[in-house]
C-alpha positions, 0 to 999 in steps of 0.5 A, a space after each residue: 537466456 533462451 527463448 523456452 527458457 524465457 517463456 519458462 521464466 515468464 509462465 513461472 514468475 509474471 503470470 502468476 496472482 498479484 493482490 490486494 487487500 482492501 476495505 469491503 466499504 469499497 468493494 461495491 465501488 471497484 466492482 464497477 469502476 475498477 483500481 482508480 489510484 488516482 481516486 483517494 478515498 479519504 480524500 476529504 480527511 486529508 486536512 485533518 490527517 495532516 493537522 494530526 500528523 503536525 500534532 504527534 510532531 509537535 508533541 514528540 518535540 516535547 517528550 511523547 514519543 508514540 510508537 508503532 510496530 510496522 512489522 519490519 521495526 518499531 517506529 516513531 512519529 517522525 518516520 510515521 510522518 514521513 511515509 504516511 505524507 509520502 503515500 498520501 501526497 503520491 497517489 498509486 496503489 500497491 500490489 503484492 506477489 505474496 499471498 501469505 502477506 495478505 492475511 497480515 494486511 486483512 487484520 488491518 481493517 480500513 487499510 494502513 492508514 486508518 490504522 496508523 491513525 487509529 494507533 495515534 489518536 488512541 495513544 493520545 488519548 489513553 496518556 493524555 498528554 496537555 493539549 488545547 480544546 481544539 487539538 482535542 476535538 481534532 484527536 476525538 474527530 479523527 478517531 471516531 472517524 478511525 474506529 468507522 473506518 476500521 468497522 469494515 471486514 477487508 477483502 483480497 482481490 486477486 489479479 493475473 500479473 500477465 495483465 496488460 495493466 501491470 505494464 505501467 507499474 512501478 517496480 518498487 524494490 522493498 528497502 533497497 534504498 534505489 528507485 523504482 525499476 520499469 515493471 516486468 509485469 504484463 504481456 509477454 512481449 512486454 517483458 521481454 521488452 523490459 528484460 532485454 532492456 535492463 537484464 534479467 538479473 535484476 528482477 530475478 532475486 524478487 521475481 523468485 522470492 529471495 528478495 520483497 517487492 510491491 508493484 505499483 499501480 499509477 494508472 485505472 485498471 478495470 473491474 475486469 482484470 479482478 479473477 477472484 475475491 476472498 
C-alpha cells in the first residue's frame, strides 16, 4: 500500500475513539491518576470472590447448574469460572472500538464482574440450594457487596486511538482462538512500524469492523488522553 493510501487507512480506522465503560464509584479517581490496569479495584474482594467461584464449582458437581446469558451464549459455572479467574488474575483493561456496544456494558452496573457475582449469589439464594452456615455468610456477604457495587450509574470515557498509550496494548482478537497481535494503535510512525512488521491483512477485517476486537491496555494511561465523558 502506498504511503497516501497508508495515511488514509490510519486517519480511518487508528485515529478514531476507543472507549471504556466504567463505574462513576471511580470516576473521581481516573480523572486524576488516569487507567491503572495495574490497580484492581476489588482487590480486597478477591479472597472472597474465589471461595465463591469454588462454591458454584462444587455445587455444579452436585446438580445446580447456574446459568448466565453472556450475550455471545449462555454460560455455565465452569466457563464463568474460567474467564473470571483469567481477568482477575491477568491485570489489563479493555477497550473497545464499538461505541454501540458501550450501551450494552452501561446497563451492567459495577462492571462484568460484580454482575457476574450479582447473577451467582442471587440464584443461590432464590433456589436455596443446602449449604453450610458458612458458605451462607459467604453468598450473603458478597451480595450485598454486589448490590453496592451495582448502586453506581456507569460512565463511558472516550479516548484518541492515535494515543501514544495504546502502543503497548494487546490486540486481543475476539474468539479467534489465537493470540494476541502487537497493537496497531498509536502514533503513526508506530503503525507503519507494526504494519510493515506483520502486514496489514491481518488487522484489516477488525480494523474495519468485519470482525470484533478489544484493545488491551497493560500499562497507566494518564487522565489526560481521556477527550470525552458520557
Amino acid at each position: 500500500m502506498e504511503e497516501k493510501e497508508l495515511k488514509r487507512f490510519y486517519k480511518k480506522y487508528i485515529d478514531r475513539n476507543l472507549y471504556r465503560v466504567v463505574s462513576e464509584e471511580y470516576l473521581s479517581n481516573i480523572k486524576k491518576k488516569g487507567i491503572e490496569p495495574d490497580k484492581d479495584p476489588y482487590h480486597d474482594q478477591i479472597p472472597l470472590i474465589k471461595k465463591l467461584f469454588a462454591l458454584i464449582l462444587k455445587l455444579e458437581k452436585k446438580g445446580f447448574i447456574h446459568q448466565q446469558d453472556w450475550g455471545f451464549k449462555v454460560v455455565t459455572a465452569e466457563y464463568i469460572v474460567k474467564v473470571s479467574n483469567k481477568d482477575i488474575d491477568n491485570p489489563y483493561v479493555d477497550f473497545t472500538p464499538r461505541y454501540k456496544e458501550t450501551f450494552f456494558y452501561k446497563k451492567h452496573r459495577g462492571g462484568a464482574l460484580v454482575k457476574t457475582i450479582k447473577e451467582i449469589t442471587e440464584d443461590i439464594l432464590a433456589r436455596k440450594p443446602s449449604l453450610t452456615k458458612k458458605e451462607m455468610e459467604l453468598v450473603n456477604d458478597l451480595h450485598k457487596w454486589a448490590l453496592f457495587k451495582s448502586s453506581f450509574k456507569n460512565k463511558t470515557l472516550f479516548f484518541k486511538g492515535s494515543s501514544k498509550y495504546f502502543e503497548t496494548a494487546h490486540f486481543q482478537m475476539i474468539h479467534s482462538g489465537k493470540d494476541y497481535l502487537e497493537s496497531p494503535f498509536g502514533r503513526y510512525e508506530h503503525f507503519k512500524k507494526i504494519i510493515k512488521k506483520n502486514g496489514l491483512a491481518i488487522y484489516e477485517p477488525y480494523l474495519k469492523g468485519e470482525k470484533s476486537f478489544y484493545l488491551r491496555a497493560v500499562l497507566k494511561i494518564p487522565a489526560t488522553e481521556i477527550i470525552k465523558i458520557v
